[in-house]
VEXLOZA-979630 format. One record per residue (C-alpha): residue number from 0; y, x, z; residue in three letters. Coordinates in nm, 2 decimals. Each point is the difference from the previous one (the first is absolute). Layout:
% VEXLOZA-979630
<atom NUM, <Y, X, Z>, ALA>
...
***
This chain:
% VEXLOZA-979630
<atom 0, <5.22, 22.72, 9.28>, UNK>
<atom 1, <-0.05, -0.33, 0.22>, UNK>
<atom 2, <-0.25, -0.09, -0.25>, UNK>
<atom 3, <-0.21, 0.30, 0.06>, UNK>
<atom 4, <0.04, -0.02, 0.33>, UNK>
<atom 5, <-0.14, -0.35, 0.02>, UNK>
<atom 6, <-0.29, 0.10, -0.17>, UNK>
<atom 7, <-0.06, 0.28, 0.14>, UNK>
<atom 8, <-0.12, -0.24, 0.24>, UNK>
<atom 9, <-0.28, -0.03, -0.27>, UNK>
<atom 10, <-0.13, 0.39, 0.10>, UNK>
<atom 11, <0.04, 0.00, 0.32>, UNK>
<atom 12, <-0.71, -0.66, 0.24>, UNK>
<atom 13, <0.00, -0.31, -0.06>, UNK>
<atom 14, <0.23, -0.28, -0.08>, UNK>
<atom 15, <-0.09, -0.37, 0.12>, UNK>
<atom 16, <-0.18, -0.11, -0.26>, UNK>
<atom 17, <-0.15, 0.31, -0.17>, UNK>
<atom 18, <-0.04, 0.22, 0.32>, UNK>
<atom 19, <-0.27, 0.02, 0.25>, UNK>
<atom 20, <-0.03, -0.01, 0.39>, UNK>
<atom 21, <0.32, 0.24, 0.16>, UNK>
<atom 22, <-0.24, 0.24, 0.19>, UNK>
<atom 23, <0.26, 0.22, 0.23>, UNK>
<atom 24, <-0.19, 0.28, -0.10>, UNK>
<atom 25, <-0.33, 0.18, -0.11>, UNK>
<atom 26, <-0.14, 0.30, 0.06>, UNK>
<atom 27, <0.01, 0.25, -0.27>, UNK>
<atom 28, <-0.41, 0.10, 0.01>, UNK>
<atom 29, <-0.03, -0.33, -0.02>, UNK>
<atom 30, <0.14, -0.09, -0.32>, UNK>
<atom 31, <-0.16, 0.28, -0.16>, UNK>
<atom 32, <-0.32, -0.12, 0.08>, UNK>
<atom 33, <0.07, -0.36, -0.10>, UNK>
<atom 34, <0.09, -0.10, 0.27>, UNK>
<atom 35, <-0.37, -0.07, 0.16>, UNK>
<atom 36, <0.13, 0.14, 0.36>, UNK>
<atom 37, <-0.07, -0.29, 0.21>, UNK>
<atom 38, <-0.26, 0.16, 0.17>, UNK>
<atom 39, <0.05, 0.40, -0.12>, UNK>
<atom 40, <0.34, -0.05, 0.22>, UNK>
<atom 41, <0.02, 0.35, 0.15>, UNK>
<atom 42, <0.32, 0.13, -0.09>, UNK>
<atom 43, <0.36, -0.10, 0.17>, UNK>
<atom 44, <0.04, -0.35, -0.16>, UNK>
<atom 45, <-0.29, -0.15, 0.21>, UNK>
<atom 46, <0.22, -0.28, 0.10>, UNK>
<atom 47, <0.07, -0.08, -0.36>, UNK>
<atom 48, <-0.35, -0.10, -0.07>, UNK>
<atom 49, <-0.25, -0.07, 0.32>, UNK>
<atom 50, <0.13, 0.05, 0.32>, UNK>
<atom 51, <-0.35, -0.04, 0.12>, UNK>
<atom 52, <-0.07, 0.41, -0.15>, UNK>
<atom 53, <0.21, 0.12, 0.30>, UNK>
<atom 54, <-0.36, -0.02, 0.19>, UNK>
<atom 55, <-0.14, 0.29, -0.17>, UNK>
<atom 56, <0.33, 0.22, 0.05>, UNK>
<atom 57, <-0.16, 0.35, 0.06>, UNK>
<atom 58, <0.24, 0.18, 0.20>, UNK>
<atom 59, <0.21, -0.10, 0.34>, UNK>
<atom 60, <0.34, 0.06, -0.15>, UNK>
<atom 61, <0.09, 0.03, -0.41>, UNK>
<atom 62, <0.36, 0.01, -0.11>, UNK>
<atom 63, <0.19, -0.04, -0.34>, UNK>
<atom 64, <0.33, 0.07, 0.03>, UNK>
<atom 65, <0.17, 0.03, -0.34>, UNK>
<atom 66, <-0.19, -0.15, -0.33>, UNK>
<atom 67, <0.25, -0.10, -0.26>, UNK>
<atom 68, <-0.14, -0.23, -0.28>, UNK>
<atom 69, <0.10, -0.05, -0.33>, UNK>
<atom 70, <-0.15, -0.27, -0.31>, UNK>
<atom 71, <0.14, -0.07, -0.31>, UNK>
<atom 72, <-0.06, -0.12, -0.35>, UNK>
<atom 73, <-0.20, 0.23, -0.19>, UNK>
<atom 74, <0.23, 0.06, -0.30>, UNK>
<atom 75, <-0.18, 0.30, -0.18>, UNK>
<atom 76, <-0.29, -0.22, -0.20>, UNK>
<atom 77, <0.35, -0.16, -0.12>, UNK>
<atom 78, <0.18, 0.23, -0.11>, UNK>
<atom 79, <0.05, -0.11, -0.35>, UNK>
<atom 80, <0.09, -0.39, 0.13>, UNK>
<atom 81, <0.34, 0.18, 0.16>, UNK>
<atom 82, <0.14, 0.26, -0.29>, UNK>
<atom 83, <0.33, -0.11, -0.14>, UNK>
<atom 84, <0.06, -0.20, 0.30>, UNK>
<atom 85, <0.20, -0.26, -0.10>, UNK>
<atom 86, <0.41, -0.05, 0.17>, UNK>
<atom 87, <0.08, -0.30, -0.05>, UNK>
<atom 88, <-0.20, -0.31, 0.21>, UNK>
<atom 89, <-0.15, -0.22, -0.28>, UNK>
<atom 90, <-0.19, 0.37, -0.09>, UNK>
<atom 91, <-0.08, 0.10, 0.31>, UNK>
<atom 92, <-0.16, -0.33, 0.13>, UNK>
<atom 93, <-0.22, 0.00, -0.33>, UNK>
<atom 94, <-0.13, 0.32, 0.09>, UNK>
<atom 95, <-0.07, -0.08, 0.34>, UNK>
<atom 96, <-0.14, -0.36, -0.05>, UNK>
<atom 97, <-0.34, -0.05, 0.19>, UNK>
<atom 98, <0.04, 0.33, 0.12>, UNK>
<atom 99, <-0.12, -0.01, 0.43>, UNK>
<atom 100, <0.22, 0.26, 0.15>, UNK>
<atom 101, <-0.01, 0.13, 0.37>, UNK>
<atom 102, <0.12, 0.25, 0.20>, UNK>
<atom 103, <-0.06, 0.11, 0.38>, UNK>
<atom 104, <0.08, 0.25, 0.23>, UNK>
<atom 105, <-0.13, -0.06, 0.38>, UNK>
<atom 106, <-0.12, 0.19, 0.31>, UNK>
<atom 107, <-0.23, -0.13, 0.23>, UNK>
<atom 108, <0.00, 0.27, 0.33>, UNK>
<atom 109, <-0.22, -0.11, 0.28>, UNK>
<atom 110, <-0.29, 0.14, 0.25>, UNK>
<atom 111, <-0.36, -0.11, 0.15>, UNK>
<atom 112, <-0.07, 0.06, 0.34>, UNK>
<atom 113, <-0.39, -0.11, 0.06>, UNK>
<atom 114, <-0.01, -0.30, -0.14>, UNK>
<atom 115, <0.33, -0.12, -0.04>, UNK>
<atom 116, <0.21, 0.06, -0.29>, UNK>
<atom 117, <0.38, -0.04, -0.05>, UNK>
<atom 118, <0.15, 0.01, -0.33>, UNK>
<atom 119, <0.42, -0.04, -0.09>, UNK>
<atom 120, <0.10, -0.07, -0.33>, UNK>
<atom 121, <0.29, 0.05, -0.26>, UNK>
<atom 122, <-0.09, -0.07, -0.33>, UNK>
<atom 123, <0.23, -0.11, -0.33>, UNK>
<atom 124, <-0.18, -0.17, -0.29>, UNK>
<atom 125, <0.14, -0.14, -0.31>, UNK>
<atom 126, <-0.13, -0.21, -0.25>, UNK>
<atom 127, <0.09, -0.12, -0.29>, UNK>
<atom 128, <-0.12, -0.23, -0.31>, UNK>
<atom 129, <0.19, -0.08, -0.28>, UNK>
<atom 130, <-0.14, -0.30, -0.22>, UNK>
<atom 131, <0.01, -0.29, -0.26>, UNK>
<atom 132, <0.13, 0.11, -0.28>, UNK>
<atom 133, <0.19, -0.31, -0.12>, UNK>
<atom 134, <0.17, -0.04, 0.34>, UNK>
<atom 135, <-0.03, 0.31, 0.14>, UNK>
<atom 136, <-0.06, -0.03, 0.43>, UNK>
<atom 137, <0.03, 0.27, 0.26>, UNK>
<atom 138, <-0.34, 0.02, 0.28>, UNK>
<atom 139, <0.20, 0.21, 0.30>, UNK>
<atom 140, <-0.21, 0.10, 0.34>, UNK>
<atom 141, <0.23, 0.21, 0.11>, UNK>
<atom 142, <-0.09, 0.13, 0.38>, UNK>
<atom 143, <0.08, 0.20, 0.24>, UNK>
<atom 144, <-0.26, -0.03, 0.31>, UNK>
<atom 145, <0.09, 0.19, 0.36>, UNK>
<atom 146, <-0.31, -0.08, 0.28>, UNK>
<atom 147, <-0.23, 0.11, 0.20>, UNK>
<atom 148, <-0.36, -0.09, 0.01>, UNK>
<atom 149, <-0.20, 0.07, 0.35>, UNK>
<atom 150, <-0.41, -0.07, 0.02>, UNK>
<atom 151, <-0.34, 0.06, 0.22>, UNK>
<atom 152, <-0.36, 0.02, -0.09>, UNK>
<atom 153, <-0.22, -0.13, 0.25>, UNK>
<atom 154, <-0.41, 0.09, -0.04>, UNK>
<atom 155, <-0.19, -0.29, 0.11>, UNK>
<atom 156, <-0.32, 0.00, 0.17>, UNK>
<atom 157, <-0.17, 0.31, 0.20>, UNK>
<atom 158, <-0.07, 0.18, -0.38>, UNK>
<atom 159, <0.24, 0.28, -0.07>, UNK>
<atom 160, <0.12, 0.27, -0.20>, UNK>
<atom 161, <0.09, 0.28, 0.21>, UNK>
<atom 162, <0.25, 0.30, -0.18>, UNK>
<atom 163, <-0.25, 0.23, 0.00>, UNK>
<atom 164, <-0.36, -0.23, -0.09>, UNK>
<atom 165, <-0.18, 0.06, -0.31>, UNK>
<atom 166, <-0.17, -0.31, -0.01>, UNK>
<atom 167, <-0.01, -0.36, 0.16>, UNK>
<atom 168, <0.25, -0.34, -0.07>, UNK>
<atom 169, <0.33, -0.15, 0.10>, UNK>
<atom 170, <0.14, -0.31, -0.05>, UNK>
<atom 171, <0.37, -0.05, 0.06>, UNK>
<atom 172, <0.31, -0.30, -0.01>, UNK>
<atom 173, <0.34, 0.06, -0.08>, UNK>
<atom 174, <0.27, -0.13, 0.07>, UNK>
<atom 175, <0.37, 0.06, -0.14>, UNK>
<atom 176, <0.35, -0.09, 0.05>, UNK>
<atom 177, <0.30, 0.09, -0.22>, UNK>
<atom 178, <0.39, -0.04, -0.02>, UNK>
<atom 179, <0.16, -0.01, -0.32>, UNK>
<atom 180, <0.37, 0.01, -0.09>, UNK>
<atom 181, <0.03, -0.05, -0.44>, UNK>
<atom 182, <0.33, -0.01, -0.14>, UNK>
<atom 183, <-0.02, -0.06, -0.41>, UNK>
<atom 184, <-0.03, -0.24, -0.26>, UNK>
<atom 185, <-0.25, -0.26, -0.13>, UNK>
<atom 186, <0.08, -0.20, -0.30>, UNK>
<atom 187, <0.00, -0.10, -0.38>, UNK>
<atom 188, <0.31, 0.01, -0.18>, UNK>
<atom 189, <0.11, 0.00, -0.31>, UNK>
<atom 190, <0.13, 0.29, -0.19>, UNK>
<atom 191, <0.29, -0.19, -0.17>, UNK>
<atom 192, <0.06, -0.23, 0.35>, UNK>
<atom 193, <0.32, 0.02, 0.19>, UNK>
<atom 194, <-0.18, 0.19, 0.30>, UNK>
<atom 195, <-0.08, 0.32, -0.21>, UNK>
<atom 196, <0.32, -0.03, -0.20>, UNK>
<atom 197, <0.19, -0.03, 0.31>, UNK>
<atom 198, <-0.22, 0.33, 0.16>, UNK>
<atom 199, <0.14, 0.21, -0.31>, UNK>
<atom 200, <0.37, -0.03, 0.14>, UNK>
<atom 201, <-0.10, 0.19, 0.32>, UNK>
<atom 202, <0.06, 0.40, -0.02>, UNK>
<atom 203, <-0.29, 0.07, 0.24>, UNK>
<atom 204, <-0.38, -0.05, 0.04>, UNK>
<atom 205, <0.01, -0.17, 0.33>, UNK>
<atom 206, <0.31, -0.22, -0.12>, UNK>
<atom 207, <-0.25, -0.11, -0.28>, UNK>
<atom 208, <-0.29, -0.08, 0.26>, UNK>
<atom 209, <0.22, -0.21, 0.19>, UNK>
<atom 210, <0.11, -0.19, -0.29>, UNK>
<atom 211, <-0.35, -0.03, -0.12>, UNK>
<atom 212, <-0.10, -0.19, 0.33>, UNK>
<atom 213, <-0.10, 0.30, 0.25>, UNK>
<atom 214, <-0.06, -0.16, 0.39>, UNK>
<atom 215, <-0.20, 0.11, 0.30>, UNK>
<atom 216, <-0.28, -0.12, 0.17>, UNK>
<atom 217, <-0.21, 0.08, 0.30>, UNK>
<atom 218, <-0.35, -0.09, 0.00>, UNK>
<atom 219, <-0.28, 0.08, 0.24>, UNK>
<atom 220, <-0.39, 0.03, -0.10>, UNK>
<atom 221, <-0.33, 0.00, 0.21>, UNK>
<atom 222, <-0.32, 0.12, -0.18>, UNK>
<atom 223, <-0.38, 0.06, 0.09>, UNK>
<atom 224, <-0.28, 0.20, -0.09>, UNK>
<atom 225, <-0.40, 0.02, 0.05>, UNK>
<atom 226, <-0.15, 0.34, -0.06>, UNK>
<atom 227, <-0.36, 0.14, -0.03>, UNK>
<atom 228, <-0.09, 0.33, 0.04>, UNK>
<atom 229, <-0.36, 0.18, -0.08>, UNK>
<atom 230, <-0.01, 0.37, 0.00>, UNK>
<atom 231, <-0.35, 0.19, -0.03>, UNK>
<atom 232, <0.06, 0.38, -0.03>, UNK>
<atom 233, <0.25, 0.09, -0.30>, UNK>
<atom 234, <-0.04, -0.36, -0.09>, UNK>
<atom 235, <0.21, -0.26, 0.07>, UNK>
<atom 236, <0.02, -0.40, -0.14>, UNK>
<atom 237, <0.31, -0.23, 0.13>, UNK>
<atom 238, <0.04, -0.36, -0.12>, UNK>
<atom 239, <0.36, -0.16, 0.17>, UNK>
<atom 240, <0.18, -0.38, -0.10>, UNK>
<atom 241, <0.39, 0.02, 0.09>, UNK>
<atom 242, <0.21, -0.29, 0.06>, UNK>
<atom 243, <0.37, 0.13, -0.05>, UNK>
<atom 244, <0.27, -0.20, 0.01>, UNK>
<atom 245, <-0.17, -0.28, 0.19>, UNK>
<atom 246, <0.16, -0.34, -0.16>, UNK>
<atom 247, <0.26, 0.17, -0.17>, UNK>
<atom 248, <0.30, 0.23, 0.11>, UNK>
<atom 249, <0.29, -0.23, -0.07>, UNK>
<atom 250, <0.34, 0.14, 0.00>, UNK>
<atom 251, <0.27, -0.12, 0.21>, UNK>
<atom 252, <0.31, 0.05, -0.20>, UNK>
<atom 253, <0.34, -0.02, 0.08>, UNK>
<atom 254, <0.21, -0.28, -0.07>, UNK>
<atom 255, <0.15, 0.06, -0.43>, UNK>
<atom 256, <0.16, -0.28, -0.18>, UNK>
<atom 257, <-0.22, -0.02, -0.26>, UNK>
<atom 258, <-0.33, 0.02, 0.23>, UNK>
<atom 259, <-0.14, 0.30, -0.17>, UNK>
<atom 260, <-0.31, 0.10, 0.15>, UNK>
<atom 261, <-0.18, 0.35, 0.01>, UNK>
<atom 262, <-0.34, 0.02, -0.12>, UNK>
<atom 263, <-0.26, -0.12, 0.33>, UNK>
<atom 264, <-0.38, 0.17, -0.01>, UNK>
<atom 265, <-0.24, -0.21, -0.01>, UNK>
<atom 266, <-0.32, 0.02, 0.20>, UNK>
<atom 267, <-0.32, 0.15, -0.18>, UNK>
<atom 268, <-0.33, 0.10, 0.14>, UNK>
<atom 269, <-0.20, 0.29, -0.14>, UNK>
<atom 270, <-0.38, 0.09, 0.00>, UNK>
<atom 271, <-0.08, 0.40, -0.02>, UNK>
<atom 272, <-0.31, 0.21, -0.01>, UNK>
<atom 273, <0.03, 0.40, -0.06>, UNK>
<atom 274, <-0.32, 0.28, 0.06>, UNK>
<atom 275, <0.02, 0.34, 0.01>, UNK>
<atom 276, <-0.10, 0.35, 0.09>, UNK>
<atom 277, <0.14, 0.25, 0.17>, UNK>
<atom 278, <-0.18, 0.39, -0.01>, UNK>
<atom 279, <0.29, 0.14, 0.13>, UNK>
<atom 280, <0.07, 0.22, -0.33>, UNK>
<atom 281, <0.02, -0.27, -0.21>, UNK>
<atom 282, <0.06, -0.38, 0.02>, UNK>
<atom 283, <-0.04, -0.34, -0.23>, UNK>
<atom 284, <0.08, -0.36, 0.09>, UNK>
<atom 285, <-0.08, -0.30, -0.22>, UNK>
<atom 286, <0.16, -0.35, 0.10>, UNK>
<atom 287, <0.12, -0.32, -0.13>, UNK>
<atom 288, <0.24, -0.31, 0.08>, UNK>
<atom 289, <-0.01, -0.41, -0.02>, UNK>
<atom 290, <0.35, -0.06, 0.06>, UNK>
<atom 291, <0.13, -0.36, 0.08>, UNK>
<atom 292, <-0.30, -0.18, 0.05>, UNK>
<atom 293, <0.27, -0.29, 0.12>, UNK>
<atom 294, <0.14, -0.01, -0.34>, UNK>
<atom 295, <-0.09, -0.12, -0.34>, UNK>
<atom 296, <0.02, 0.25, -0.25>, UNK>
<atom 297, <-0.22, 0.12, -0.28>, UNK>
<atom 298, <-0.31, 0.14, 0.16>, UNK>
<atom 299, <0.08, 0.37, -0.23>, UNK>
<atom 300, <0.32, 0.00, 0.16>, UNK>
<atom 301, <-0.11, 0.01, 0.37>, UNK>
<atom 302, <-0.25, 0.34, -0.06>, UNK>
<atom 303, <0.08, 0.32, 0.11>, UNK>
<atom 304, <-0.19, 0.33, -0.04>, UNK>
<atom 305, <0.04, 0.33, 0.10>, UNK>
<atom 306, <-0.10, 0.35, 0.03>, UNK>
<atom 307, <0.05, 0.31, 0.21>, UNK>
<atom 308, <-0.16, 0.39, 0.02>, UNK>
<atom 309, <0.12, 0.27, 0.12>, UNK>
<atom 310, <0.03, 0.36, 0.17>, UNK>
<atom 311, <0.23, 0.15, 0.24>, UNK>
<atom 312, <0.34, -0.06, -0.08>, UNK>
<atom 313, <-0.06, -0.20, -0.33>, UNK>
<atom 314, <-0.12, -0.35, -0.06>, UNK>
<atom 315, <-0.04, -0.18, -0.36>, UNK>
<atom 316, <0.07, -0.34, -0.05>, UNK>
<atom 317, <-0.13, -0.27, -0.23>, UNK>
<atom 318, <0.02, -0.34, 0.03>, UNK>
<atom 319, <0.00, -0.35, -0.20>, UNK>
<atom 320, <0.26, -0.27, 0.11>, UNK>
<atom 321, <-0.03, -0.34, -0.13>, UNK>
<atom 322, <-0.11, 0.14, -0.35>, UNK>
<atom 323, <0.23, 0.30, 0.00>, UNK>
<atom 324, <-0.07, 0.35, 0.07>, UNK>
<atom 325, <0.16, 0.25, 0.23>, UNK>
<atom 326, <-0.07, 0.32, 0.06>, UNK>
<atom 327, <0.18, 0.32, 0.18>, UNK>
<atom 328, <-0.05, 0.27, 0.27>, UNK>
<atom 329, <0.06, 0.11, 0.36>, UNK>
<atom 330, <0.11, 0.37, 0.07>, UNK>
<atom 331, <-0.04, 0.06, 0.37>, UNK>
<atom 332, <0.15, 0.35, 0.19>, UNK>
<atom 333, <-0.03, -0.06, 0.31>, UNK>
<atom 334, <0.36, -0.12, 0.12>, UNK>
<atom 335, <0.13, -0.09, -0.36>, UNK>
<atom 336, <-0.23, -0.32, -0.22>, UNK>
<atom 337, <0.11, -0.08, -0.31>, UNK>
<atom 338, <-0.16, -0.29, -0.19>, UNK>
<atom 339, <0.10, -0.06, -0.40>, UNK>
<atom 340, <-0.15, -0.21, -0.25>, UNK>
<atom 341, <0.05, -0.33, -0.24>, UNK>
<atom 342, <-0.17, -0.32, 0.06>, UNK>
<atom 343, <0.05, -0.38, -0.18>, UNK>
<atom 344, <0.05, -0.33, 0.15>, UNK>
<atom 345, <-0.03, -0.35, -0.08>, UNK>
<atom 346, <0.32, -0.21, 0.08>, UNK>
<atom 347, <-0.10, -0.33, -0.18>, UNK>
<atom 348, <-0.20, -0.27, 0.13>, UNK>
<atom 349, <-0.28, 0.05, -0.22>, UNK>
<atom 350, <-0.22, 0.31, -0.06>, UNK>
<atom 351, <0.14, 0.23, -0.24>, UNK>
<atom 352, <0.31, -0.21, -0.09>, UNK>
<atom 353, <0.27, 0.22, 0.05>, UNK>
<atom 354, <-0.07, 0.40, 0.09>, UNK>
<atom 355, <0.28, 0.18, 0.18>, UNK>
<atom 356, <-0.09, 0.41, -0.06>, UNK>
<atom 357, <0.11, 0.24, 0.36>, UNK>
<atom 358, <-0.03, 0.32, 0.11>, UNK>
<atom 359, <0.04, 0.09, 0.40>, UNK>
<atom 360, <0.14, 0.30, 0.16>, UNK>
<atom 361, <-0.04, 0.09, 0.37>, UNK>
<atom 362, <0.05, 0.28, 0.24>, UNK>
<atom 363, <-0.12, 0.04, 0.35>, UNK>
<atom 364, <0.11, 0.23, 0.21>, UNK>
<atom 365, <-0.08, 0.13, 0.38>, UNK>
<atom 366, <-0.30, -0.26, 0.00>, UNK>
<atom 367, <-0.22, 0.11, 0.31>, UNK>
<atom 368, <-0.24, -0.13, 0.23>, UNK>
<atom 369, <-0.16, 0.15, 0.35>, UNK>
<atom 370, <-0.22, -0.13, 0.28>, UNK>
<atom 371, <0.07, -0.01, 0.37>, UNK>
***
């Protein structure tokens, strides 16, 4: 039974050597259309991606009080890989071997008044990778991330957008601040080692995170944004460059024996361009990403595309992430949004090394927005 529960760990992001960045967390539209959002950024994860999009915020006050998150490994184009799972651990880890596994559940409540936008965060995410088959090693990020994340727009110059224009331009900077608390996991151990042999003699699952190396740490992050805006009647065209996590959120962690660190996020700056129309009755948005044009990284890797139409109270997703597709929907009743779909990822270093497959299921609920 300790077995199982150990990997267990397995099914329930990225470990340090086969896993990319730590985002805290991404919005669910967004990963459904690729994850080209850096300058479609409408929904309530703005602060995730540009804070600089908080300058075209249509309404004096929006509020999202409850929207419960939750990603995990897509299992079903696997089905056959897990029949007749196997008991005992030499199986088991043969079936799961170079398997990426992750699962998270978050929420991410928060409210825009003008152009200022607050967001608090509580999100869980565990990954795991299991690999080399002559020596088999462990890849843990195991997190759990408690914050809040507070921005501004600012439009520049005497050009502006107002709430209610149908044409002109707006250019605007953002500016972000956030406070992160992460308690979890980052290593590479070994299967056989004395660490994970020492975790199967603990009855419970936090007994076995401690053992593993679980420590806090409490990091804070600034990041920027440059935004512009061009709307001419239904039209609209937006091109925006982010800078989050300005020279790196490191992570402050609290004095262990071993010095185990949790896993810091490293600073990345993203180019976006998105266009669409809007006729009221019916709606389409095209966009794409660059993502960390301060990193080197194959050129495939860094490309984003996405896709969006829609009608009241339903939206359609498509998108293409690094190579991967993604696709899924929005269903929209007024005080209830639920969002549902699959999309891929790429967790190597390279493009198309190693694929994780995910689905996303979120509900929104008492969402609304007035003016003054």
């Amino acid at each position: 039974m300790k077995i199982l529960i150990l990997l267990c760990l397995v099914f329930i992001h990225k470990g340090v050597s086969a896993f990319d960045n730590p985002y805290y967390m991404r919005s669910p539209t967004a990963m459904l259309m690729g994850d080209a959002f850096t300058a479609v950024n409408d929904d309530e994860f703005t602060l995730f991606y540009n804070p600089a999009s908080l300058g075209r915020h249509k309404n004096d006050f929006t509020i999202h009080p409850f929207n419960p998150q939750v990603n995990g490994t897509n299992v079903l184009n696997d089905l056959e890989r897990f029949e007749d799972f196997p008991n005992e651990p030499v199986g088991a880890s043969e079936v799961l071997m170079d398997y990426p596994a992750h699962a998270a559940v978050g929420i991410a409540p928060g409210f825009k008044l003008f152009n200022v936008g607050v967001s608090f965060l509580a999100n869980d995410s565990y990954d795991v990778l299991l690999r080399n088959n002559s020596h088999p090693m462990l890849d843990l990020d195991l997190r759990a991330d408690r914050g809040v994340l507070v921005g501004v727009g600012i439009p520049l110059g005497t050009s502006r957008l107002s709430r209610k224009s149908q044409s002109g331009s707006q250019t605007s900077l953002g500016l972000g601040v956030k406070y992160i608390e992460r308690t979890g996991v980052r290593d590479t151990l070994a299967l056989a080692g004395p660490t994970v042999l020492e975790s199967l003699d603990q009855d419970e699952l936090e007994k076995i995170l401690k053992t593993l190396g679980k420590v806090k740490g409490i990091g804070y992050g600034f990041d920027a944004g440059i935004e512009h805006v061009t709307r001419r009647g239904p039209s609209q065209f937006v091109i925006g460059l982010s800078a989050l996590d300005i020279t790196g959120t490191d992570f402050k962690e609290a004095e262990n024996e071993n010095d185990l660190e949790v896993a810091d996020n490293r600073d990345q700056i993203n180019l976006g361009l998105a266009a669409g129309q809007d006729f009221k009755l019916f709606h389409y948005i095209v966009s794409a990403d660059v993502r960390a044009l301060n990193e080197q990284m194959d050129f495939g890797k860094r490309l984003r595309f996405g896709a969006q139409v829609g009608i009241p109270g339903l939206k359609l997703m498509g998108g293409l992430n690094s190579g991967y597709y993604s696709y899924g929907a929005v269903v929209d009743l007024a005080l209830l949004k639920i969002t549902a779909g699959f999309y891929d990822v790429e967790l190597g270093s390279k493009y198309k090394q190693t694929k994780s497959k995910r689905f996303v299921l979120y509900l929104s609920l008492f969402d609304f927005s007035f003016d003054a």
